[in-house]
VOPASE-151541 format. One record per atom (N, C-alpha, C): residue number from 0; residue in three letters; chain; atom name; z, y, x. Coordinates in pm, 1 decimal, padded with zeros to 6 digits, m for minus. Last residue first. Layout:
REM residues N
+-----+-----+---+----+----------+----------+----------+
|   k |   r | c |  a |        z |        y |        x |
+-----+-----+---+----+----------+----------+----------+
| NUM | Ala | A | CA |        Z |        Y |        X |
...
+-----+-----+---+----+----------+----------+----------+
END
This chain:
REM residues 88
+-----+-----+---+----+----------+----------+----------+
|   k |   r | c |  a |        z |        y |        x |
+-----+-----+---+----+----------+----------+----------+
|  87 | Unk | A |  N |  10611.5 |  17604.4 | m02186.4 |
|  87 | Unk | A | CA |  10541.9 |  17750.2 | m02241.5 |
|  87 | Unk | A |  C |  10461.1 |  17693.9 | m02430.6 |
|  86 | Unk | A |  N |  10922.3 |  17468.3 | m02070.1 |
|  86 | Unk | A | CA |  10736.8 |  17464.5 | m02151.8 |
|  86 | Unk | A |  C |  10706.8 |  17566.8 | m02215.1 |
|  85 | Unk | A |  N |  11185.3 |  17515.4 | m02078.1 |
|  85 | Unk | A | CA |  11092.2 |  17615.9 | m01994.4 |
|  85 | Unk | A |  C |  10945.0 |  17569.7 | m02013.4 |
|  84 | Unk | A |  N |  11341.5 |  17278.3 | m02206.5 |
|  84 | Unk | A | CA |  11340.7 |  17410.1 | m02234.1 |
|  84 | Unk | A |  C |  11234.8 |  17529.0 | m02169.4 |
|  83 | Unk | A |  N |  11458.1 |  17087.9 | m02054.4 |
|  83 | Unk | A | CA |  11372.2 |  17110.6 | m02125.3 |
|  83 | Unk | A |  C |  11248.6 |  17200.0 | m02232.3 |
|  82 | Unk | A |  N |  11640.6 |  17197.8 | m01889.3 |
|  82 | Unk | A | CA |  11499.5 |  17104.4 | m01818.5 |
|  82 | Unk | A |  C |  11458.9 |  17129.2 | m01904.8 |
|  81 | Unk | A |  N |  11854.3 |  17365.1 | m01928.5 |
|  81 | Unk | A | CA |  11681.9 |  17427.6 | m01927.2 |
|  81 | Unk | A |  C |  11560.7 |  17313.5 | m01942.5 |
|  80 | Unk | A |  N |  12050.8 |  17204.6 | m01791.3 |
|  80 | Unk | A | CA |  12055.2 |  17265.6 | m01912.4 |
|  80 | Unk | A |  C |  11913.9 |  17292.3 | m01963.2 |
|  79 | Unk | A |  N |  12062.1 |  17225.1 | m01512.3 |
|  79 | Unk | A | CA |  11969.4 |  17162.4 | m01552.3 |
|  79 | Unk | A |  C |  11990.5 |  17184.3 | m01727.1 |
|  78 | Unk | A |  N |  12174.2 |  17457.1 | m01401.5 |
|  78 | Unk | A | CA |  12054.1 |  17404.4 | m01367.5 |
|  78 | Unk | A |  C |  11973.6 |  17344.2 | m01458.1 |
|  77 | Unk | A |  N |  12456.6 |  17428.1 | m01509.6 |
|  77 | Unk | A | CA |  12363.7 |  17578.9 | m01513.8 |
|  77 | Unk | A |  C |  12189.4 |  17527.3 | m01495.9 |
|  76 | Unk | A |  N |  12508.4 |  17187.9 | m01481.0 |
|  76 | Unk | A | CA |  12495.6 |  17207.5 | m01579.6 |
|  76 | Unk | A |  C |  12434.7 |  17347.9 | m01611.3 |
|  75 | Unk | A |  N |  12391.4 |  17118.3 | m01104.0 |
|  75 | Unk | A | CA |  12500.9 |  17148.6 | m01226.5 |
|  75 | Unk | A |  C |  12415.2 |  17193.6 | m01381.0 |
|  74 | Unk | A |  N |  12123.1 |  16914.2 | m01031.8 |
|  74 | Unk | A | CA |  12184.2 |  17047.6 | m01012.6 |
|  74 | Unk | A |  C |  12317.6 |  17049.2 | m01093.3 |
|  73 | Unk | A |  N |  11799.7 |  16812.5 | m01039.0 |
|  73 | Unk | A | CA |  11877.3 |  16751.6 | m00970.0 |
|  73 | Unk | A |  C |  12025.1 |  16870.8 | m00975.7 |
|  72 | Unk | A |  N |  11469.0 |  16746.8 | m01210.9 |
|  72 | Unk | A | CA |  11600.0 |  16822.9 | m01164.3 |
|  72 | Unk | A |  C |  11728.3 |  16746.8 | m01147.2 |
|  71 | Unk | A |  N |  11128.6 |  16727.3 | m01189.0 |
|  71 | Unk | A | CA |  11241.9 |  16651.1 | m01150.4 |
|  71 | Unk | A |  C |  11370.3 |  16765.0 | m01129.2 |
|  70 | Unk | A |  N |  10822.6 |  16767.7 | m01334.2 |
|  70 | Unk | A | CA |  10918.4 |  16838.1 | m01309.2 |
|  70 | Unk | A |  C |  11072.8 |  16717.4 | m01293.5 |
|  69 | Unk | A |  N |  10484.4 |  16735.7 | m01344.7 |
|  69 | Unk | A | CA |  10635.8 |  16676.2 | m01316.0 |
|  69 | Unk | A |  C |  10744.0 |  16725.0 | m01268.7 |
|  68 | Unk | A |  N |  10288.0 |  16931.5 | m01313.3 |
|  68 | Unk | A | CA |  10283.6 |  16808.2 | m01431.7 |
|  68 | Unk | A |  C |  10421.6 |  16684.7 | m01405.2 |
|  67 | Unk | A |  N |  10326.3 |  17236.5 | m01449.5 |
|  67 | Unk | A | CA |  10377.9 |  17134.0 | m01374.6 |
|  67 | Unk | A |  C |  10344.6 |  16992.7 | m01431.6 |
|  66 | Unk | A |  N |  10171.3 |  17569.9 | m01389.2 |
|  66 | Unk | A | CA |  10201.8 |  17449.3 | m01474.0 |
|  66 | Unk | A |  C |  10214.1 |  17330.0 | m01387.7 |
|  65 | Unk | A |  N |  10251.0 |  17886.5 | m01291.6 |
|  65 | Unk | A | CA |  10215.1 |  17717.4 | m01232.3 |
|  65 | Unk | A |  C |  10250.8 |  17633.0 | m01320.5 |
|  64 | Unk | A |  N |  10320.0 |  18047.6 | m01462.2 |
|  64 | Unk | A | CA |  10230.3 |  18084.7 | m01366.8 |
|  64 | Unk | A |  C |  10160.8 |  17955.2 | m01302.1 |
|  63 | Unk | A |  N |  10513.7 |  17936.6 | m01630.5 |
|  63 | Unk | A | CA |  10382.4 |  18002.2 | m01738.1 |
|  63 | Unk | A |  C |  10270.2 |  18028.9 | m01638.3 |
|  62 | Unk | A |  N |  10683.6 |  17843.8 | m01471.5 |
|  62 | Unk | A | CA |  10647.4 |  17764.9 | m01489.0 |
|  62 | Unk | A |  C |  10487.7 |  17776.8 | m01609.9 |
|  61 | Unk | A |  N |  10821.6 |  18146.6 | m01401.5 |
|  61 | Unk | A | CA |  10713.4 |  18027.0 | m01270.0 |
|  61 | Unk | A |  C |  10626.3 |  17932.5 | m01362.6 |
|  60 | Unk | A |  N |  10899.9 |  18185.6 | m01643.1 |
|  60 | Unk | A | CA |  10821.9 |  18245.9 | m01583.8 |
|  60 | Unk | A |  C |  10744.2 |  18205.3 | m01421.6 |
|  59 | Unk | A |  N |  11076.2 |  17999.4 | m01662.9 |
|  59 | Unk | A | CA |  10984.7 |  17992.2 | m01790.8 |
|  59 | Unk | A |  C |  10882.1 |  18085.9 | m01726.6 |
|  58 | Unk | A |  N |  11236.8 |  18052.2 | m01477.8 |
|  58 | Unk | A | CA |  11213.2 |  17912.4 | m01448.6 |
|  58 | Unk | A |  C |  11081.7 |  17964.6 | m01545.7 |
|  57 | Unk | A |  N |  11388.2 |  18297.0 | m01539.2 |
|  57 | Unk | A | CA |  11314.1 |  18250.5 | m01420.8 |
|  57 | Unk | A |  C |  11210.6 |  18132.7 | m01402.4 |
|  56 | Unk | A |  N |  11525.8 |  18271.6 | m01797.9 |
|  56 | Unk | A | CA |  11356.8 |  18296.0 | m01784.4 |
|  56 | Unk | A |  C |  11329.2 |  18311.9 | m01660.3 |
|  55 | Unk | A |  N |  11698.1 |  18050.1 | m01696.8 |
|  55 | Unk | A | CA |  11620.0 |  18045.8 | m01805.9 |
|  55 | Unk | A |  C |  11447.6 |  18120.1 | m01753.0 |
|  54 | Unk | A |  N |  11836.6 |  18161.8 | m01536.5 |
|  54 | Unk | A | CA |  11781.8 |  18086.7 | m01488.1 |
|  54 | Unk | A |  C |  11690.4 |  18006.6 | m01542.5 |
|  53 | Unk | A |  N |  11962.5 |  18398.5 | m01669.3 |
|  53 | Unk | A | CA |  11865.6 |  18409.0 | m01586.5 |
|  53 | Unk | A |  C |  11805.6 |  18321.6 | m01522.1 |
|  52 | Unk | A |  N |  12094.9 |  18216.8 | m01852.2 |
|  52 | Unk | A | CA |  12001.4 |  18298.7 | m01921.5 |
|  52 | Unk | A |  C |  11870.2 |  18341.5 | m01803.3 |
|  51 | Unk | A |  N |  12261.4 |  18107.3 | m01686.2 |
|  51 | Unk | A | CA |  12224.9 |  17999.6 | m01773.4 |
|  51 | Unk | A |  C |  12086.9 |  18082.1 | m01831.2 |
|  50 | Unk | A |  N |  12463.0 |  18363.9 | m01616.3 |
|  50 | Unk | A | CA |  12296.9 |  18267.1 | m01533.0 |
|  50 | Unk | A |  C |  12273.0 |  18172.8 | m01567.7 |
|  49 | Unk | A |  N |  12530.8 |  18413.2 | m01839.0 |
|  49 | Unk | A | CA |  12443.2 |  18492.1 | m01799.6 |
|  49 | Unk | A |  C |  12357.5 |  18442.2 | m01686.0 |
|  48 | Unk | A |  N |  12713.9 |  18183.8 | m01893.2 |
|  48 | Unk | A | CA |  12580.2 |  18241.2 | m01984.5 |
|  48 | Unk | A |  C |  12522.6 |  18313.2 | m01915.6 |
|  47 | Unk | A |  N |  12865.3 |  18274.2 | m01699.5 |
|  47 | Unk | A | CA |  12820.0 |  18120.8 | m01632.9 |
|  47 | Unk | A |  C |  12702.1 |  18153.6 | m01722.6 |
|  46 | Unk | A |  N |  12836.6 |  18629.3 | m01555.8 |
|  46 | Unk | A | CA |  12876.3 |  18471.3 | m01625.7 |
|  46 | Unk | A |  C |  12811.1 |  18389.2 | m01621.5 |
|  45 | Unk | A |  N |  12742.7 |  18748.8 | m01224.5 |
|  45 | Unk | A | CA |  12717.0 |  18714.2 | m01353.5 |
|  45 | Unk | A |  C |  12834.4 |  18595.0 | m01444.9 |
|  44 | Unk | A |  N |  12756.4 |  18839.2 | m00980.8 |
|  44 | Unk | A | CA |  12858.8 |  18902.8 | m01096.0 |
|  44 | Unk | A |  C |  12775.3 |  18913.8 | m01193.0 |
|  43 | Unk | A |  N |  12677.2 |  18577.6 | m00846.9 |
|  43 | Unk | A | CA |  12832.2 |  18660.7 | m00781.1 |
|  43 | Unk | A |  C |  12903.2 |  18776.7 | m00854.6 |
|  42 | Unk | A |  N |  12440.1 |  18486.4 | m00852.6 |
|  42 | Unk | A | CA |  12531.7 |  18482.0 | m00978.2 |
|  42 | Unk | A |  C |  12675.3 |  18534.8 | m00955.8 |
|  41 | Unk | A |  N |  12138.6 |  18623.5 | m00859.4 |
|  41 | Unk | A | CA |  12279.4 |  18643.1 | m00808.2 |
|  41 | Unk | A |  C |  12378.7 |  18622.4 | m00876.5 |
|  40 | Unk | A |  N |  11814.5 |  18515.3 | m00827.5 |
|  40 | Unk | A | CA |  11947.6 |  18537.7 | m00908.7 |
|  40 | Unk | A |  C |  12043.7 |  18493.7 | m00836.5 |
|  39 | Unk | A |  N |  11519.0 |  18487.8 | m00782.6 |
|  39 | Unk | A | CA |  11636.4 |  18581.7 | m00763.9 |
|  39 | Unk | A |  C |  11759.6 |  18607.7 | m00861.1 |
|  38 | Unk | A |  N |  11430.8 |  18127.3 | m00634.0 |
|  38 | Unk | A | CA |  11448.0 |  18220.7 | m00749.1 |
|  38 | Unk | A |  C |  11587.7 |  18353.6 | m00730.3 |
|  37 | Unk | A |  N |  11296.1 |  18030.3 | m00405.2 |
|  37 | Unk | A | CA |  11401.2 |  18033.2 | m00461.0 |
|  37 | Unk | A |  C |  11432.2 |  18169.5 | m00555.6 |
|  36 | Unk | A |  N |  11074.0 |  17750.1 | m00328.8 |
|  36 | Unk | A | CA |  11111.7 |  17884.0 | m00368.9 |
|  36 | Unk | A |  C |  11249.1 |  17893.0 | m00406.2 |
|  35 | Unk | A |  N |  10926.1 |  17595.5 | m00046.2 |
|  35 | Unk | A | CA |  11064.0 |  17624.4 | m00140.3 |
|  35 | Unk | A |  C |  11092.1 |  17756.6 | m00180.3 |
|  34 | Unk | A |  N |  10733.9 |  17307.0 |  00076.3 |
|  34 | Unk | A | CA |  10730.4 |  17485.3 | m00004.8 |
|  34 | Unk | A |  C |  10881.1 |  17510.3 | m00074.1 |
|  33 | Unk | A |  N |  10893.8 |  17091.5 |  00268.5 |
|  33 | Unk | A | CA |  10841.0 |  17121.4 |  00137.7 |
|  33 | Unk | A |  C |  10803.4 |  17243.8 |  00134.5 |
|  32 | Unk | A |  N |  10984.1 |  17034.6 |  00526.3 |
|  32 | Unk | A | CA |  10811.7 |  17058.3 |  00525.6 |
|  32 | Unk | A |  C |  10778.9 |  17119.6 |  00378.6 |
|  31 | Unk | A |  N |  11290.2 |  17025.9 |  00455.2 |
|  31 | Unk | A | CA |  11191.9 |  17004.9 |  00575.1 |
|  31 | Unk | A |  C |  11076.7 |  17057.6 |  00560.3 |
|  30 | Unk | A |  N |  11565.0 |  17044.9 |  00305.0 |
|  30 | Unk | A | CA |  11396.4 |  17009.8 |  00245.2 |
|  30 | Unk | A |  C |  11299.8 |  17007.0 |  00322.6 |
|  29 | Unk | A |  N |  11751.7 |  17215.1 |  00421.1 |
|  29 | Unk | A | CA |  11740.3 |  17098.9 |  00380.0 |
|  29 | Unk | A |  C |  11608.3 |  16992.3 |  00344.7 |
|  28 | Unk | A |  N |  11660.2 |  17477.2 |  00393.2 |
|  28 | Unk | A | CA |  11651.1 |  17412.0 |  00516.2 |
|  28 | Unk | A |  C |  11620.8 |  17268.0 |  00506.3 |
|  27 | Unk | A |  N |  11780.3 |  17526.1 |  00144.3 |
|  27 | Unk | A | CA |  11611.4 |  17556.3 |  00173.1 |
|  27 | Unk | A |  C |  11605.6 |  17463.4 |  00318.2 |
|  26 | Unk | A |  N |  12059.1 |  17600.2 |  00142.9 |
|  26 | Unk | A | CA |  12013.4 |  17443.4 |  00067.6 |
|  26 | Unk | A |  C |  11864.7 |  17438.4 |  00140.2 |
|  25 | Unk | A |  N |  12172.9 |  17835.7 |  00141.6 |
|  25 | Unk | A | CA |  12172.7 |  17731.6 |  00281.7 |
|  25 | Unk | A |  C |  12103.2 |  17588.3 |  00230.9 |
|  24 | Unk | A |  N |  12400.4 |  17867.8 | m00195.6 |
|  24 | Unk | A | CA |  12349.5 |  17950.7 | m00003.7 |
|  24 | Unk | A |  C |  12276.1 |  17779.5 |  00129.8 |
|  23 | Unk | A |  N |  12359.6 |  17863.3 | m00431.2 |
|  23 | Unk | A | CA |  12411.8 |  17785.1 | m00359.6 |
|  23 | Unk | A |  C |  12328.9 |  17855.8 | m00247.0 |
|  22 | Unk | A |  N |  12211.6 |  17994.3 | m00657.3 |
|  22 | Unk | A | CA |  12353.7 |  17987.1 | m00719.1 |
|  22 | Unk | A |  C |  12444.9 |  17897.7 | m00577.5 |
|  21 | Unk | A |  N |  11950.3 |  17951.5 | m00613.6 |
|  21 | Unk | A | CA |  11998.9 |  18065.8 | m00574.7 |
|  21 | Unk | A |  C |  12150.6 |  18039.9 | m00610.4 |
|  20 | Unk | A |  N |  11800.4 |  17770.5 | m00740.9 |
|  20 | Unk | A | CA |  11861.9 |  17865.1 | m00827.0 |
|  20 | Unk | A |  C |  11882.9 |  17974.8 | m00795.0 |
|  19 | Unk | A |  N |  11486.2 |  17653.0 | m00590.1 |
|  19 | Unk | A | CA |  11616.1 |  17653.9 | m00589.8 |
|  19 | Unk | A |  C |  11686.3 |  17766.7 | m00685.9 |
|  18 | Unk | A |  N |  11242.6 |  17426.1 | m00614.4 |
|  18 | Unk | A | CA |  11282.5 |  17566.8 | m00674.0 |
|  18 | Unk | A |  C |  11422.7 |  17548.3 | m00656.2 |
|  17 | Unk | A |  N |  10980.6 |  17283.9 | m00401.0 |
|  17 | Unk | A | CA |  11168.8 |  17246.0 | m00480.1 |
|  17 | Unk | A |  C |  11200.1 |  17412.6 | m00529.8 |
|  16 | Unk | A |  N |  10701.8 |  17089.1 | m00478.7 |
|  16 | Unk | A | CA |  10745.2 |  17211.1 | m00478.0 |
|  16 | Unk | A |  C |  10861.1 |  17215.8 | m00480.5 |
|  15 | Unk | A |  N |  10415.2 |  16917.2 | m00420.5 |
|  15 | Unk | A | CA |  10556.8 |  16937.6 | m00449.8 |
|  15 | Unk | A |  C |  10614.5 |  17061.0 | m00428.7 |
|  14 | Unk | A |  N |  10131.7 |  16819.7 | m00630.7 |
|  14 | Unk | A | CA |  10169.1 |  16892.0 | m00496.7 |
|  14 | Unk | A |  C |  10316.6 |  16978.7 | m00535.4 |
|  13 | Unk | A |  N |  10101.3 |  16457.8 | m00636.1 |
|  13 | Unk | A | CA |  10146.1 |  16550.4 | m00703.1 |
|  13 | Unk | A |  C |  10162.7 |  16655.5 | m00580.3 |
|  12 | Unk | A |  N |  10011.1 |  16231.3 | m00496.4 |
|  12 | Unk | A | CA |  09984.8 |  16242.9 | m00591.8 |
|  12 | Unk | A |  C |  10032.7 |  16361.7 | m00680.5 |
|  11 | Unk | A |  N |  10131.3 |  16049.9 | m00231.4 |
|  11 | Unk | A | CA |  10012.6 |  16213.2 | m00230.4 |
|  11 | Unk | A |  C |  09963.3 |  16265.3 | m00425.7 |
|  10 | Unk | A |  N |  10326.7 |  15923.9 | m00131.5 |
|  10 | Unk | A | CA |  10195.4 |  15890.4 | m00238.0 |
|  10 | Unk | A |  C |  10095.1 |  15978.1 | m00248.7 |
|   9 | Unk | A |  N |  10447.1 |  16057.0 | m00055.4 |
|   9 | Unk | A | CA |  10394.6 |  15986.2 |  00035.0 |
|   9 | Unk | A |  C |  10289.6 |  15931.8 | m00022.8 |
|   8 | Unk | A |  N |  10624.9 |  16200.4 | m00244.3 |
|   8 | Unk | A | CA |  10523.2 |  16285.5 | m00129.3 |
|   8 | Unk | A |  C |  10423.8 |  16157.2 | m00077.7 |
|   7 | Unk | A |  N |  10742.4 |  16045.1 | m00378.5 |
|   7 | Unk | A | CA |  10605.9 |  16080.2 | m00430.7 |
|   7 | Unk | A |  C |  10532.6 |  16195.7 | m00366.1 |
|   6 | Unk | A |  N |  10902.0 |  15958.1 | m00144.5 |
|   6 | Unk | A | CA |  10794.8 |  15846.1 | m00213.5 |
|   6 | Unk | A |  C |  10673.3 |  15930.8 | m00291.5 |
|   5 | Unk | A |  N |  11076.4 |  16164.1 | m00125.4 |
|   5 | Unk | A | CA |  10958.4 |  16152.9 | m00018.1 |
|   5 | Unk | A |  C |  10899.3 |  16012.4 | m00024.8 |
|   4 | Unk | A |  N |  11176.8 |  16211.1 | m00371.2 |
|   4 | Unk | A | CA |  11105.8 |  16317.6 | m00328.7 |
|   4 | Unk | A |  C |  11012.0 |  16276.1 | m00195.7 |
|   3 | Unk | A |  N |  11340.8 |  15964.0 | m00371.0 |
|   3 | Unk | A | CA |  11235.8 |  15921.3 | m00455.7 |
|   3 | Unk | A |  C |  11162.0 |  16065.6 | m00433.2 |
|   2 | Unk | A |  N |  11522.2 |  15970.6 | m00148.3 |
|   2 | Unk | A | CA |  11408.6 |  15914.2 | m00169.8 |
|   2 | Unk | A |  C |  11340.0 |  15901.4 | m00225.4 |
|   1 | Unk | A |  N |  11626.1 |  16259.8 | m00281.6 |
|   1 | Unk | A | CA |  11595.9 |  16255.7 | m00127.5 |
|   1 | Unk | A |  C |  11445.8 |  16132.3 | m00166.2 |
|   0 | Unk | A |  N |  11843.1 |  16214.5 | m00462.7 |
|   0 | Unk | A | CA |  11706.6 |  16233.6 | m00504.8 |
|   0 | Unk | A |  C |  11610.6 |  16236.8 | m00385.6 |
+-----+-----+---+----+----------+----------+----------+
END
């Protein structure tokens, strides 16, 4: 997903953002110049439902604060499960 994140940077047309799960250590670096949040969830003693749930209303609660007009996901089945799902 790399190139098509620094095509629609380059375009200037959207202001980017990468939200991370938290479910993976060390990823933020990766992303260079972007803004990167990363959401608080520890999934080290949760179930796979239970951070399917917290990654739920994490997401529904950024996304009620910042509306998106493009949302791109890239992740495991914990991740992206939601895409659709977090419109207010």
């Amino acid at each position: 997903m790399a190139p098509l994140i620094r095509e629609i940077g380059r375009r200037g047309r959207f202001d980017q953002q990468v939200i991370l799960t938290g479910q993976h250590s060390g990823l933020a670096e990766r992303f260079g110049p972007l803004p990167v949040r990363a959401l608080a969830i520890d999934p080290s003693h949760q179930s796979a439902g239970e951070i399917r749930g917290s990654i739920h209303h994490a997401l529904c609660g950024h996304f009620v604060r910042r509306r998106a007009d493009l949302v791109l996901v890239q992740g495991d089945t914990n991740a992206t499960s939601h895409r659709n799902n977090t419109s207010p």
